[in-house]
ROKOLNU-413860 format. One record per residue (C-alpha): residue number from 1; residue in three letters; chain; y, x, z. Coordinates in Angstrom, 1 decimal, always signed. Example, Ala and Ser with C-alpha at 12.3 -4.5 7.8 and 13.67 -1.06 7.14 Angstrom:
2
+-----+-----+---+--------+--------+--------+
|   k |   r | c |     c2 |     c1 |     c3 |
+-----+-----+---+--------+--------+--------+
|   1 | ALA | A |   -4.5 |  +12.3 |   +7.8 |
|   2 | SER | A |   -1.1 |  +13.7 |   +7.1 |
+-----+-----+---+--------+--------+--------+
END
This chain:
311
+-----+-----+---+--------+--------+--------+
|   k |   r | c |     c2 |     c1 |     c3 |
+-----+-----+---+--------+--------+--------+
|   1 | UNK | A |  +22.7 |  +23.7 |  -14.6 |
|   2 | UNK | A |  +24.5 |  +26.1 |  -11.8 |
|   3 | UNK | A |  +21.0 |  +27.8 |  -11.7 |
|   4 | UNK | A |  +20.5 |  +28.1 |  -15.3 |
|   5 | UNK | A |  +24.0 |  +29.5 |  -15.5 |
|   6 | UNK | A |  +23.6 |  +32.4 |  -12.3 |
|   7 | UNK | A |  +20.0 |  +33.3 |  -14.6 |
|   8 | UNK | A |  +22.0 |  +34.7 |  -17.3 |
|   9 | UNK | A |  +24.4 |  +36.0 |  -15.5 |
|  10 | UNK | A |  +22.1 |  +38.4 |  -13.9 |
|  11 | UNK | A |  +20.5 |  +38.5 |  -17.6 |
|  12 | UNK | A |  +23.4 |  +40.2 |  -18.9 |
|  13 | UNK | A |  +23.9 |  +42.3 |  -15.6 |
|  14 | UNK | A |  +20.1 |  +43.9 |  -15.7 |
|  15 | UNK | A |  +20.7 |  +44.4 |  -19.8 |
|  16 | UNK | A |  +23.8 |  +46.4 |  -18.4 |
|  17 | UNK | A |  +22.3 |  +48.3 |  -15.8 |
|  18 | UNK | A |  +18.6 |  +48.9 |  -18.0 |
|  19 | UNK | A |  +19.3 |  +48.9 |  -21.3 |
|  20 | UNK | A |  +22.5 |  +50.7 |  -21.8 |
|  21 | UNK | A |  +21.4 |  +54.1 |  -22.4 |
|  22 | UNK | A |  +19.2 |  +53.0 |  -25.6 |
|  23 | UNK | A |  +22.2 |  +51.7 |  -27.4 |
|  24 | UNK | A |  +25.0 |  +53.5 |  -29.0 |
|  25 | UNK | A |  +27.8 |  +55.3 |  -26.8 |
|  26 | UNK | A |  +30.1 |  +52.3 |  -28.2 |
|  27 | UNK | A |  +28.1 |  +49.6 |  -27.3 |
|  28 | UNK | A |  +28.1 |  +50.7 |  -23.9 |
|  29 | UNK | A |  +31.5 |  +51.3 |  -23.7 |
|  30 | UNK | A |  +32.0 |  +47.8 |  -24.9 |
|  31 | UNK | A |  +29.9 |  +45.9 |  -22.2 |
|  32 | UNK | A |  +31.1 |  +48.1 |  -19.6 |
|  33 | UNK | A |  +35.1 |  +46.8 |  -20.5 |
|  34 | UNK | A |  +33.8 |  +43.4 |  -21.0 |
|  35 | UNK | A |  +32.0 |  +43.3 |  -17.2 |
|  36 | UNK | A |  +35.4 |  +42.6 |  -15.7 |
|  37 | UNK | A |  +36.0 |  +39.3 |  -17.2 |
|  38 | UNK | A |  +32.5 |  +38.3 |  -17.0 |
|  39 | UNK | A |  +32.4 |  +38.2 |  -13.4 |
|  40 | UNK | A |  +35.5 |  +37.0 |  -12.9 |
|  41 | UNK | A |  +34.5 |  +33.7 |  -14.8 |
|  42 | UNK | A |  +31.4 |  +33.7 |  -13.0 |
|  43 | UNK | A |  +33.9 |  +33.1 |  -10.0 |
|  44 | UNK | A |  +36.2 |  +30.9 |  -11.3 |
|  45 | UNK | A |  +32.9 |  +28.7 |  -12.8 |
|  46 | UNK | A |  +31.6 |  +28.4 |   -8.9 |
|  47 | UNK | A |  +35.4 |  +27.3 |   -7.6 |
|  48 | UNK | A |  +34.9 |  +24.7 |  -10.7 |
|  49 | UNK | A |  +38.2 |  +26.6 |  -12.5 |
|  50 | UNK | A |  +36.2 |  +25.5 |  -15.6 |
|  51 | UNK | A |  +39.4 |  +26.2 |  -17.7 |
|  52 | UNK | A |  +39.9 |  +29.7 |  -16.7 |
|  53 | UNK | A |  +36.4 |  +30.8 |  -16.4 |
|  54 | UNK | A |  +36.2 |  +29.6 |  -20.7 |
|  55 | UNK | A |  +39.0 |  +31.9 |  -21.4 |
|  56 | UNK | A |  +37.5 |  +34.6 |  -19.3 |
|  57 | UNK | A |  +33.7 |  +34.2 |  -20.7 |
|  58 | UNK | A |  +35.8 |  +34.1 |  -24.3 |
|  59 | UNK | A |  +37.1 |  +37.4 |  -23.7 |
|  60 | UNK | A |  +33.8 |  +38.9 |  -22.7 |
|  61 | UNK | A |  +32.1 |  +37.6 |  -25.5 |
|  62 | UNK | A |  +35.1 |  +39.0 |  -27.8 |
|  63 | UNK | A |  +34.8 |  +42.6 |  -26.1 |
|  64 | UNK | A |  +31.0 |  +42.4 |  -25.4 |
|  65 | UNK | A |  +30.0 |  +40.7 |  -28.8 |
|  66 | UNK | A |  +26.6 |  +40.4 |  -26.8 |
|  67 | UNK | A |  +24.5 |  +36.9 |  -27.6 |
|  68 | UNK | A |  +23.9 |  +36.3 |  -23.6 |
|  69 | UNK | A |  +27.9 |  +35.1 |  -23.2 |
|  70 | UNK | A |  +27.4 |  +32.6 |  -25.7 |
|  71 | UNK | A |  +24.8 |  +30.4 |  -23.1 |
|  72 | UNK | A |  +27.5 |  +30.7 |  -20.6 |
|  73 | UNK | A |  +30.7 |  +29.7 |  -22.6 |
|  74 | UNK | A |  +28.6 |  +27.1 |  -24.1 |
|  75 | UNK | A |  +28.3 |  +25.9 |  -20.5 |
|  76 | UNK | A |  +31.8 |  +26.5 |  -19.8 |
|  77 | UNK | A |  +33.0 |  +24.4 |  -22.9 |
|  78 | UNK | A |  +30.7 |  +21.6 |  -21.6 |
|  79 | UNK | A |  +32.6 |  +21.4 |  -18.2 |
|  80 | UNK | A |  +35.8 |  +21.0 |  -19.9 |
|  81 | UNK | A |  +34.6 |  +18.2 |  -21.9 |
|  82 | UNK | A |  +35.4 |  +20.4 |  -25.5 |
|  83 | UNK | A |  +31.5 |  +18.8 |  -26.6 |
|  84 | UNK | A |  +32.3 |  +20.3 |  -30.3 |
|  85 | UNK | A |  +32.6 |  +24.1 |  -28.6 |
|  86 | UNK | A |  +29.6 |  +23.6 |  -26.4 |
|  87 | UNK | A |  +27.2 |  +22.7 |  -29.4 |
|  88 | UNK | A |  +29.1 |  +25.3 |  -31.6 |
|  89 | UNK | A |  +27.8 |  +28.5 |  -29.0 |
|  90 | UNK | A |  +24.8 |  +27.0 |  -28.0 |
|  91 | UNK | A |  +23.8 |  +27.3 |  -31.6 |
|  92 | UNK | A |  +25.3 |  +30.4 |  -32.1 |
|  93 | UNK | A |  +23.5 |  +31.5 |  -29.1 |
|  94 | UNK | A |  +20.3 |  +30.5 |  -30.6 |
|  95 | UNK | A |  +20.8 |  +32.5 |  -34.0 |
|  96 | UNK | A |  +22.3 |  +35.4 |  -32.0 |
|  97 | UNK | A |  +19.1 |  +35.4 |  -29.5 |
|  98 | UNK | A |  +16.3 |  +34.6 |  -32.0 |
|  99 | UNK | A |  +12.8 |  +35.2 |  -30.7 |
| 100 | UNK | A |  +14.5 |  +37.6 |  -27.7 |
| 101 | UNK | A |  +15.2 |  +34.5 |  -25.9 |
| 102 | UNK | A |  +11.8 |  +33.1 |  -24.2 |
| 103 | UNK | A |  +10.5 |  +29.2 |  -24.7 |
| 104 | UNK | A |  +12.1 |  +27.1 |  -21.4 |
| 105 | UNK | A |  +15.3 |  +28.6 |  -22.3 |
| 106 | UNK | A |  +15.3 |  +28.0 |  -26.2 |
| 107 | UNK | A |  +13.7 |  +24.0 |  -25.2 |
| 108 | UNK | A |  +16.7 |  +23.8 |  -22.4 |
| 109 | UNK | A |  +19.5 |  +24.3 |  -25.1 |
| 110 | UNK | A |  +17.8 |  +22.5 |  -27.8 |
| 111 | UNK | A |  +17.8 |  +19.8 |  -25.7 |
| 112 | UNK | A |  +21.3 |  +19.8 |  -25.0 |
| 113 | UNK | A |  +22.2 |  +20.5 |  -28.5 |
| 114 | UNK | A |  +20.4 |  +17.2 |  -29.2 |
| 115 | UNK | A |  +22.4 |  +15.6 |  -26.3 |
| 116 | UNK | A |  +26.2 |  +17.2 |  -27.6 |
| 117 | UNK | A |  +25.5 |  +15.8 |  -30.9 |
| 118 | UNK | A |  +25.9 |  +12.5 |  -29.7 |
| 119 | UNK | A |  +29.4 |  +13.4 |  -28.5 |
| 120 | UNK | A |  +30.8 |  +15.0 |  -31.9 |
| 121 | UNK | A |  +32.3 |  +13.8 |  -35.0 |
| 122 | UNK | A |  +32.5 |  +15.3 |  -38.4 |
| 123 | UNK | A |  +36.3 |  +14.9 |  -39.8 |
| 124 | UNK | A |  +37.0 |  +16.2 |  -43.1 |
| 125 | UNK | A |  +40.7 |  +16.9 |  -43.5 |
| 126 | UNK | A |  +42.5 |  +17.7 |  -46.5 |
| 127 | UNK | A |  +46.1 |  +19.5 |  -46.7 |
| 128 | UNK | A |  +48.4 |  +18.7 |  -49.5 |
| 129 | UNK | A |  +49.3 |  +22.6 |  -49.7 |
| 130 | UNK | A |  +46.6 |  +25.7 |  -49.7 |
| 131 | UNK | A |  +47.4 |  +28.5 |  -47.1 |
| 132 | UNK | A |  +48.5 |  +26.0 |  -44.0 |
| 133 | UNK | A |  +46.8 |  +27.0 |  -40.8 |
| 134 | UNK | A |  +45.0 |  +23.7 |  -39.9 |
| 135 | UNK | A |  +44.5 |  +23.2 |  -35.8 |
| 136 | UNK | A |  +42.8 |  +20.7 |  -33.7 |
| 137 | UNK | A |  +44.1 |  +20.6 |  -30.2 |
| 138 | UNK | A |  +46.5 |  +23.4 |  -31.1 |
| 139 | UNK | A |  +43.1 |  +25.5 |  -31.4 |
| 140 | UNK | A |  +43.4 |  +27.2 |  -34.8 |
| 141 | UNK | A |  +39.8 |  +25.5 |  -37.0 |
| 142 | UNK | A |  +40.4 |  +27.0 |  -40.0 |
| 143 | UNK | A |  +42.8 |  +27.4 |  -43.6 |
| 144 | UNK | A |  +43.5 |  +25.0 |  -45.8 |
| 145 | UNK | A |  +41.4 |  +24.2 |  -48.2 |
| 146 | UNK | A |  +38.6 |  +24.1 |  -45.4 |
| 147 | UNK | A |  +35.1 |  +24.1 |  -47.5 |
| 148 | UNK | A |  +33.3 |  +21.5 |  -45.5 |
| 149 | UNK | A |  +34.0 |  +18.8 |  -43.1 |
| 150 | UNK | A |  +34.7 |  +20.2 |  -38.9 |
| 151 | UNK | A |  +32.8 |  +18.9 |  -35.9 |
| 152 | UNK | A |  +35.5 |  +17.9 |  -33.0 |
| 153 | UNK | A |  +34.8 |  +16.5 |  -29.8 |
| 154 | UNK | A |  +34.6 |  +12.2 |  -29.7 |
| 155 | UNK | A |  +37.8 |  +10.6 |  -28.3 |
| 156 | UNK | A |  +41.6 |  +11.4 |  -29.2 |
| 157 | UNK | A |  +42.1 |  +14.5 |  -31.4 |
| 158 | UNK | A |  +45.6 |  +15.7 |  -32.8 |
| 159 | UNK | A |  +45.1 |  +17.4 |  -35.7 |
| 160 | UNK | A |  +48.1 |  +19.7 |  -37.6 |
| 161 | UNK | A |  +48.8 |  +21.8 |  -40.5 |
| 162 | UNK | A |  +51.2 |  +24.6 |  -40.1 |
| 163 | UNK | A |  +52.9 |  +26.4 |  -43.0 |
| 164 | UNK | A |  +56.2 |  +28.1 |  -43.1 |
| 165 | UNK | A |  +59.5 |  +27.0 |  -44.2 |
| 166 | UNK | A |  +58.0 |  +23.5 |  -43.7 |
| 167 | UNK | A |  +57.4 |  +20.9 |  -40.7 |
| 168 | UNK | A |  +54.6 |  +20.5 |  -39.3 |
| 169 | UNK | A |  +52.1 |  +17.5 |  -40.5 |
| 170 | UNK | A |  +50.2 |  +15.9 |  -37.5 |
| 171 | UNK | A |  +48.2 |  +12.9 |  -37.6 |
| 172 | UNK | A |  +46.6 |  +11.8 |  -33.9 |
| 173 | UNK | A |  +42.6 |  +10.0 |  -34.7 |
| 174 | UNK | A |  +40.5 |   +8.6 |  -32.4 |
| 175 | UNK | A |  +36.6 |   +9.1 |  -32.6 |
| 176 | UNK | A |  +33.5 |   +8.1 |  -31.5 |
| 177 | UNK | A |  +30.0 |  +10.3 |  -31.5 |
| 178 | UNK | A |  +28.6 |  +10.4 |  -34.3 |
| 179 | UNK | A |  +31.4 |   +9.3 |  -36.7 |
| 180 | UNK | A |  +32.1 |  +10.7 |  -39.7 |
| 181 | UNK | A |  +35.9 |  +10.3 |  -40.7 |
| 182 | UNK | A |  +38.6 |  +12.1 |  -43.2 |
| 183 | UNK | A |  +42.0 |  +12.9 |  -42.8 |
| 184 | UNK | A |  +44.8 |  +13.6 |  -45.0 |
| 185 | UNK | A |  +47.6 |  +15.8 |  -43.9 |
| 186 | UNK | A |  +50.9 |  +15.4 |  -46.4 |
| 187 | UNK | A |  +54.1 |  +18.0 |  -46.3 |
| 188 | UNK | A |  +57.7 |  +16.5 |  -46.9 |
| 189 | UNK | A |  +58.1 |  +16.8 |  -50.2 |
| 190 | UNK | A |  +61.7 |  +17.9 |  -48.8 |
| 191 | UNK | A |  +61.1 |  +20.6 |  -47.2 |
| 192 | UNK | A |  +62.8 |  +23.9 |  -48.2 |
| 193 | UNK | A |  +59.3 |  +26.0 |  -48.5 |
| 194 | UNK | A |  +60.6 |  +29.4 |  -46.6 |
| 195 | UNK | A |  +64.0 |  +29.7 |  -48.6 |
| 196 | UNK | A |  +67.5 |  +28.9 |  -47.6 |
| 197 | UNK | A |  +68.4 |  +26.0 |  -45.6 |
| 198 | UNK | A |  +69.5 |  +22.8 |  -47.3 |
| 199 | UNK | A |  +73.2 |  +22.3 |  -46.6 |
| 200 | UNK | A |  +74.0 |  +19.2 |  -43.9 |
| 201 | UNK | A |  +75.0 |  +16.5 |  -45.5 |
| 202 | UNK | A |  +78.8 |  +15.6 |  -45.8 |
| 203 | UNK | A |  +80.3 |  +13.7 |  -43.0 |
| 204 | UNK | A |  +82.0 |  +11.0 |  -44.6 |
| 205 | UNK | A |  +84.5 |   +8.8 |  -43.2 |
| 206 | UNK | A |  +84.0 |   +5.0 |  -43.0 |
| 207 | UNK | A |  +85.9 |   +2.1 |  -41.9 |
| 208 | UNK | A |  +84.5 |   -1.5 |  -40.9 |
| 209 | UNK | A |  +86.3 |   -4.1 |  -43.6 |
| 210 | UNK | A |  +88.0 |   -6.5 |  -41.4 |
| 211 | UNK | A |  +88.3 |  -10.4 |  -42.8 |
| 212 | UNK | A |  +91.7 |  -11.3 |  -42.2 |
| 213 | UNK | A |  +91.4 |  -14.1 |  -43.8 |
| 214 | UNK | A |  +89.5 |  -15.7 |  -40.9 |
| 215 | UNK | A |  +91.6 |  -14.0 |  -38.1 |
| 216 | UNK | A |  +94.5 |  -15.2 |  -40.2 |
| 217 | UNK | A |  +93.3 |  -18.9 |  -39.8 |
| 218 | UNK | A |  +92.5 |  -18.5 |  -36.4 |
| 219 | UNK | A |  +95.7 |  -17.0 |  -35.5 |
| 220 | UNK | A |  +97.6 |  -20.1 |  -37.3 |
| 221 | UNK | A |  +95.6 |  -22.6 |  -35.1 |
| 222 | UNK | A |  +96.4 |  -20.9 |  -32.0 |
| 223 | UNK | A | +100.0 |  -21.3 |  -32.6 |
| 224 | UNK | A |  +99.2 |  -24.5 |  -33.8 |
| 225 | UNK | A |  +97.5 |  -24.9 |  -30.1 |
| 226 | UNK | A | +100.2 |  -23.8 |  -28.4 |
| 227 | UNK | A | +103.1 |  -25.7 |  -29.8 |
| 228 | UNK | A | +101.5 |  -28.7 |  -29.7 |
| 229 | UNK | A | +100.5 |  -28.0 |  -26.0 |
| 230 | UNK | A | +103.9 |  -27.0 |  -25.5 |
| 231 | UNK | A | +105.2 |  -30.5 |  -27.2 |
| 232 | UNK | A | +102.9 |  -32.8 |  -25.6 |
| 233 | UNK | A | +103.9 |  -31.5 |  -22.0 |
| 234 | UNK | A | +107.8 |  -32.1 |  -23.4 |
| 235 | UNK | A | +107.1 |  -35.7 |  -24.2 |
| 236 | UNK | A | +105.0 |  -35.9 |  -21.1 |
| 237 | UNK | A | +107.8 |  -34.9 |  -19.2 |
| 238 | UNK | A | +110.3 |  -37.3 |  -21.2 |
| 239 | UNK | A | +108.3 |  -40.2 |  -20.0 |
| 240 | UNK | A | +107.9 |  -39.6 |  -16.6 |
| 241 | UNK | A | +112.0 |  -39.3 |  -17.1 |
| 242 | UNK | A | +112.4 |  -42.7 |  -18.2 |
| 243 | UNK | A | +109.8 |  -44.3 |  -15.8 |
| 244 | UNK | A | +112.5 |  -43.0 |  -13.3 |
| 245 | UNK | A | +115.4 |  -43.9 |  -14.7 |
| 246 | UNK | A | +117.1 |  -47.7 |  -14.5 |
| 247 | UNK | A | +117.9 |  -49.1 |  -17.7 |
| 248 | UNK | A | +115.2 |  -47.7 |  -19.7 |
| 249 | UNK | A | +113.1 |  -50.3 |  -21.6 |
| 250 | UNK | A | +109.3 |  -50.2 |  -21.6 |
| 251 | UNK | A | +109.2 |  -49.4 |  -25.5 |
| 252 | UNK | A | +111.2 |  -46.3 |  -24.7 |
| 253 | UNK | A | +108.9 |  -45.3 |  -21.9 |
| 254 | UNK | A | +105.7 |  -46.2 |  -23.9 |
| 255 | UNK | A | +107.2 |  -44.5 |  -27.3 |
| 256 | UNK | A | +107.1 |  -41.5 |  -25.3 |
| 257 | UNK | A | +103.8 |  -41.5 |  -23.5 |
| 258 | UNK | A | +102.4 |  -42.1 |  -27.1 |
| 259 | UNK | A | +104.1 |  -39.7 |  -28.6 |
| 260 | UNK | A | +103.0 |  -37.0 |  -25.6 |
| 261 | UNK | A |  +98.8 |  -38.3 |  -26.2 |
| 262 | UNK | A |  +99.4 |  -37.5 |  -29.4 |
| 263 | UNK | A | +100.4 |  -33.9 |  -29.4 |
| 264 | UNK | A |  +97.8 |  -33.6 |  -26.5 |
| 265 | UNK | A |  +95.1 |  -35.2 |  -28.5 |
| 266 | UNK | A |  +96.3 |  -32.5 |  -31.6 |
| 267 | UNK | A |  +96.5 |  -29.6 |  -29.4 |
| 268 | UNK | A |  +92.9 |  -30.5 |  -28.0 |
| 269 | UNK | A |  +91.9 |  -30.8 |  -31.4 |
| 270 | UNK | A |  +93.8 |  -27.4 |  -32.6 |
| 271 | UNK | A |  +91.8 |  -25.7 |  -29.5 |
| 272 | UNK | A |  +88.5 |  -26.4 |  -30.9 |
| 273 | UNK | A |  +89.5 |  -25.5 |  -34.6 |
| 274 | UNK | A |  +90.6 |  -22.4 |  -32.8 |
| 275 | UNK | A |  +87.2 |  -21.7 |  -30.7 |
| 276 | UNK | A |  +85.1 |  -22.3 |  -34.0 |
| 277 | UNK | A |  +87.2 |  -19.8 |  -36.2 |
| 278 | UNK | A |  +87.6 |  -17.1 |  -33.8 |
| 279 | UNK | A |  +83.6 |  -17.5 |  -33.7 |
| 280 | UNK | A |  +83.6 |  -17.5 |  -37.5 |
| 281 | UNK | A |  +85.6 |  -14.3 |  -37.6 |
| 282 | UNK | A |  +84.3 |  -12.3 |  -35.1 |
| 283 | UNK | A |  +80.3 |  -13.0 |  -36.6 |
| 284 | UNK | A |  +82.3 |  -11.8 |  -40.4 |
| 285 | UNK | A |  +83.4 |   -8.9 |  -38.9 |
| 286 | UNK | A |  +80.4 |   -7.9 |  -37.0 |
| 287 | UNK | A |  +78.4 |   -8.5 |  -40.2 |
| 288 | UNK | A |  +80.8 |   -6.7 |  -42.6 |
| 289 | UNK | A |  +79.3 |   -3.0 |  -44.0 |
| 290 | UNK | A |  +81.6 |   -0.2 |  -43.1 |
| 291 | UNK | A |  +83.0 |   +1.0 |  -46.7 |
| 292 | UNK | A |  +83.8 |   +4.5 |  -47.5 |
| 293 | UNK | A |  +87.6 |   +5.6 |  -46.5 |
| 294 | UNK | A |  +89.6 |   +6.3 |  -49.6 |
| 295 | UNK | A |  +91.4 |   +9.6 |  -49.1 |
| 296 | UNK | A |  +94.2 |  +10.4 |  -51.5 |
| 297 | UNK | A |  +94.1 |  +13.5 |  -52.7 |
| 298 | UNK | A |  +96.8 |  +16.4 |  -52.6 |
| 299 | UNK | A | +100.3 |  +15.1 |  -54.6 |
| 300 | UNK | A | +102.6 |  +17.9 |  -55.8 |
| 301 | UNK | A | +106.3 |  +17.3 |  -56.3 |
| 302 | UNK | A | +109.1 |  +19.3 |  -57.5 |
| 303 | UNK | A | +112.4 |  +19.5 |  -56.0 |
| 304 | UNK | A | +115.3 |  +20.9 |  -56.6 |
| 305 | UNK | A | +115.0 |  +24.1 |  -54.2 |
| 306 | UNK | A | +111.0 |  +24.9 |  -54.8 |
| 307 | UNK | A | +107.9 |  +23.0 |  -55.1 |
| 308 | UNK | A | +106.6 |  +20.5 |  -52.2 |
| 309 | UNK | A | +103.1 |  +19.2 |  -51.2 |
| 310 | UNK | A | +101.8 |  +16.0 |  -49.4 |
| 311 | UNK | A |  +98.2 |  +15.6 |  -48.9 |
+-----+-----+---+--------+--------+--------+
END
């Protein structure tokens, strides 16, 4: 292809060198500015700077208007994998060229025309509002209502629609060659359409309700826990007493060791109770919708020296 390519490069150079003086001043003029950026992508093409050298054969062609760039930005297209570009100039380059461009050449690019359209899809899209500027790779295709379907490159493809006053609608489609899809871009309904702002909404103040009820229950069983604890260790204490002390019958001494299991046995008891409603209450609270704050409004009185306010 490299060889191809350098053929048309001199192409163009002999056109400017020979056939310049037959055409008008402005036509000269024009190939003459565009020169510049046609040999600079020539460079950047042989350093494989495919990128730059497509914006530089772009800008040749859009000084130059001359159908010889066309061979070489469908080339450069190719290289940077943009198959829908390629095919689009190679045809243009045929139409442009007509019966000026000789037989190998026209059978080389209608060859690869065959070949890129194997690597494009056809995607009609449709825009819910006329006048949006409808892109494909952030390259500007078209306006909406497009009148036919668009050939883009297979693989991902981020189309948008762009109007003012509104955001922008973008839907992302994947493609293979040869597909033939449609796509459907919507505008929020909400959107201002180029006048004033909407207003931000209101900040209003809300508070999480709080189930007392539930801590209130859980609050009364850890008292509960902790007086019996409390008790039982009393009782515990009062039997270990009497075990020491001379006198004391056994039914005193086991009276209060019963007594202490008993509170111990409650306050174990009360513990759990405790455990399960804190649980309880912390799940209500967590699951509780925050409610709107109640703000009282402004309240005049009157006094006996002038009139007062509280808000």
């Amino acid at each position: 292809m490299r060889a191809k390519y350098i053929a048309v490069a001199f192409a163009i150079a002999a056109m400017t060198a020979q056939d310049v003086s037959a055409q008008p001043r402005t036509s000269k003029q024009r190939i003459e500015e565009a020169m510049p950026h046609f040999r600079r992508a020539v460079d950047l093409y042989d350093e494989n700077d495919f990128s730059g050298a497509l914006i530089e054969f772009k800008r040749a062609y859009d000084i130059a208007q001359d159908y010889h760039v066309l061979f070489n930005l469908a080339q450069a297209y190719y290289q940077t994998q943009n198959y829908a570009g390629a095919l689009e100039s190679f045809q243009h380059y045929l139409d442009a060229g007509g019966g000026a461009i000789d037989n190998k050449r026209r059978a080389y690019v209608e060859g690869e025309i065959q070949k890129l359209k194997g690597r494009v899809a056809q995607v009609r899209i449709t825009v819910s509002l006329a006048n949006a500027d409808i892109a494909v790779d952030d390259e500007k295709v078209g306006t909406s209502p497009l009148p036919s379907a668009i050939i883009v490159s297979q693989g991902r493809r981020k189309i948008t629609a762009t109007i003012a006053g509104k955001a922008v609608a973008t839907k992302t489609i994947e493609v293979a060659g040869g597909d033939t899809t449609s796509v459907v871009l919507q505008f929020d309904s909400e959107s201002t359409g180029g006048g004033a702002p909407l207003p931000p909404a209101p900040l209003i103040e809300t508070r999480r309700h709080i189930p007392w009820i539930p801590w209130g229950v859980t609050g009364g069983l850890f008292v509960v826990w902790g007086a019996t604890g409390v008790i039982a260790l009393v009782f515990s204490s009062d039997a270990q007493t009497k075990v020491n002390t001379y006198g004391v019958t056994a039914g005193d001494i086991k009276g209060a060791q019963d007594a202490a299991k008993g509170f111990a046995l409650t306050s174990d008891i009360a513990l759990a109770c405790t455990i399960v409603a804190a649980g309880v209450a912390t799940v209500m609270t967590l699951l509780a919708k925050p409610e709107p704050v109640e703000k009282k409004g402004a309240r005049v009185f009157f006094g006996p020296t002038g009139v007062y306010g509280r808000f």
